[in-house]
N, C-alpha and C positions, 0 to 999 in steps of 0.2 A: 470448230470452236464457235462459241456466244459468249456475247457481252453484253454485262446490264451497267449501266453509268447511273450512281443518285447522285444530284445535284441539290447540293446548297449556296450559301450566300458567298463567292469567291470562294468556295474550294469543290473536288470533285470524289468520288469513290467510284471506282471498278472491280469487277470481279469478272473472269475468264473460266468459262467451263468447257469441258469438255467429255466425249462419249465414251463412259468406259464400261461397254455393253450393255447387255439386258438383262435384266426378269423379269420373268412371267409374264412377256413379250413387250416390256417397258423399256425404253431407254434408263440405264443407269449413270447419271452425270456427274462429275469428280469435280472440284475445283482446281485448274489448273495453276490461275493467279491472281494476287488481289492488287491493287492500286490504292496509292492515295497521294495525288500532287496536283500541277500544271496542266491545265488543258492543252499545251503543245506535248507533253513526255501523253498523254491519254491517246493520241491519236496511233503516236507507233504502238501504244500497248494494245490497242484494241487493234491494230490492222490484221493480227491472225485471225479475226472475228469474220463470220460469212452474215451474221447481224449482230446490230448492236442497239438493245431496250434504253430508251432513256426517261428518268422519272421525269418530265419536263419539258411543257409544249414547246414544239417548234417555229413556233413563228406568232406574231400578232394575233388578236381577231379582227377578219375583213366583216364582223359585222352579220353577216348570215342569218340567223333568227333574231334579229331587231325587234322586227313585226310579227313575229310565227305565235300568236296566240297558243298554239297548240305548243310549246315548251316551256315548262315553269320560268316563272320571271327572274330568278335567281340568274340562269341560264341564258337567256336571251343575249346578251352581250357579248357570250362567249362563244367557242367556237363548238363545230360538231363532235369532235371527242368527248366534248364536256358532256354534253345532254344523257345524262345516264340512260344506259341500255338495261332492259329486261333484266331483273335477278341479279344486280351488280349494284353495289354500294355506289351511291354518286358520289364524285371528287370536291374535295373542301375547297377548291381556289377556281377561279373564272378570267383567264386571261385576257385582258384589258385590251382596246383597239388604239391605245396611246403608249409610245415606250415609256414615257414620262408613270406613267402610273402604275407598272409593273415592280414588282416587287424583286429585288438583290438578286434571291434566287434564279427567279424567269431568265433575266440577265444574263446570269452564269451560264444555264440552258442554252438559250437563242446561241451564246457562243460556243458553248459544246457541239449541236447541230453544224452549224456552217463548216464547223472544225471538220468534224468526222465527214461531213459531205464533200467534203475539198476533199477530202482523203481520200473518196471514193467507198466508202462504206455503206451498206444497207443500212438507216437507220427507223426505228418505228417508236414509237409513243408508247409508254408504259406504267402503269398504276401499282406499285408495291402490295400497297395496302388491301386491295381487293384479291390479289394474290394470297396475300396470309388467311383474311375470309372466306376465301373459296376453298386453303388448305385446311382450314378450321371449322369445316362444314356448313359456310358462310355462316359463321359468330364470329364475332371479335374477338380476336386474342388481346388481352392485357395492353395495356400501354405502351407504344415501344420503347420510350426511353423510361420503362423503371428495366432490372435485374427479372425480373419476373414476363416480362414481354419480350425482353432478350432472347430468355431461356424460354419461350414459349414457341419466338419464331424459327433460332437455331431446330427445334425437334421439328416442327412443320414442313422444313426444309431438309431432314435429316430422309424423310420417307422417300426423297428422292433423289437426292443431293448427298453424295458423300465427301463432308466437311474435313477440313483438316482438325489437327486435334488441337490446338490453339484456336481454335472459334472462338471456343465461351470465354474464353480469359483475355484473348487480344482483338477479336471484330468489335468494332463499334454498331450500333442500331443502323448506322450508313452502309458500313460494310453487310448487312444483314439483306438492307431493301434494295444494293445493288446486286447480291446473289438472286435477290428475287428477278431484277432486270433479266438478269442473267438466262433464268428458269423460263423466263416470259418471253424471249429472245428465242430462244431454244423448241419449246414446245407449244407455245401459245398462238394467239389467231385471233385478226380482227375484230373488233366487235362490233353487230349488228345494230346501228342504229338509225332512228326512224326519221331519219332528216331532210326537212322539207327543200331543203336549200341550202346542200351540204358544202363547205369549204376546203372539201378535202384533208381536212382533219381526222387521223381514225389512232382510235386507242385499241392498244393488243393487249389481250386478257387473257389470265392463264384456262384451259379449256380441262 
């Protein structure tokens, strides 16, 4: 099994997938189970997981491209995951190297992490959104929070993903980009980036 965790401001989503066989020599992945509570009830939900995607860095930034002329200035501040990789949408947020100036969410994250690590779980770094763009022929699908982005990502998800039949009427857009975790957890792989003075930070992107 895999698990994808989206993190927002004090609360969490999960989703548990698992393998139920192939086509056309593709793994076919089912949902097994979805979440939505406590970051202590996540840790046992997620421990059937061999990984676990989380929308949301793991830790501070120590800083690393400060000085790196060669990474847009947007970026400098933050850590190597951020630095967009080749063909891959860059990420809208840049984690801060002061806890004070991180954002509710991040928060929530750094505590998701330490959780799942005490646990003893695999965990890796994971971009939703570039997932629906890379399912979407790298275009943007619709907005996620209208009906129409909804139903844009459920079907994006459907070519590989077989949803339960309450998706469209009771997932929320959270439940949606943690079935992405999930996907990304599952099938995905580091992403290659050109970092001069990396912090060990890496984003898994779906492939």
């Amino acid at each position: 099994m895999y698990a994808g965790v989206d993190v927002g401001q004090g609360r969490v989503n999960a989703v548990l997938l698992s393998c139920a066989g192939t086509h056309r020599e593709r793994p076919v992945w089912q949902v097994t189970a979805r979440f939505d509570g406590s970051v202590i009830e996540l840790t046992a939900f997620c421990r059937p997981a061999v990984r676990v995607a989380v929308d949301a860095p793991g830790g501070l930034s120590v800083g690393a491209h400060a000085g790196d002329l060669s990474v847009s200035p947007k970026f400098r501040t933050g850590r190597c995951s951020e630095v967009p990789s080749a063909g891959w949408p860059a990420v809208s947020w840049v984690t801060p190297s002061d806890m004070g100036a991180a954002p509710g969410w991040m928060h929530t994250g750094f505590t998701v992490w330490r959780a799942l690590e005490q646990d003893g779980a695999e965990v890796v770094e994971a971009f939703p959104a570039a997932c629906f763009h890379r399912l979407n022929g790298r275009r943007w699908p619709p907005r996620k929070s209208t009906p129409a982005g909804r139903g844009a990502r459920l079907a994006l998800l459907a070519d590989r993903v077989r949803l339960p039949g309450d998706a469209h009427t009771a997932w929320s857009h959270d439940d949606i980009d943690a079935a992405a975790c999930a996907l990304i957890a599952a099938t995905g792989r580091p992403a290659l980036h050109d970092c001069r003075a990396p912090d060990g930070s890496v984003m898994w992107l779906l492939q």
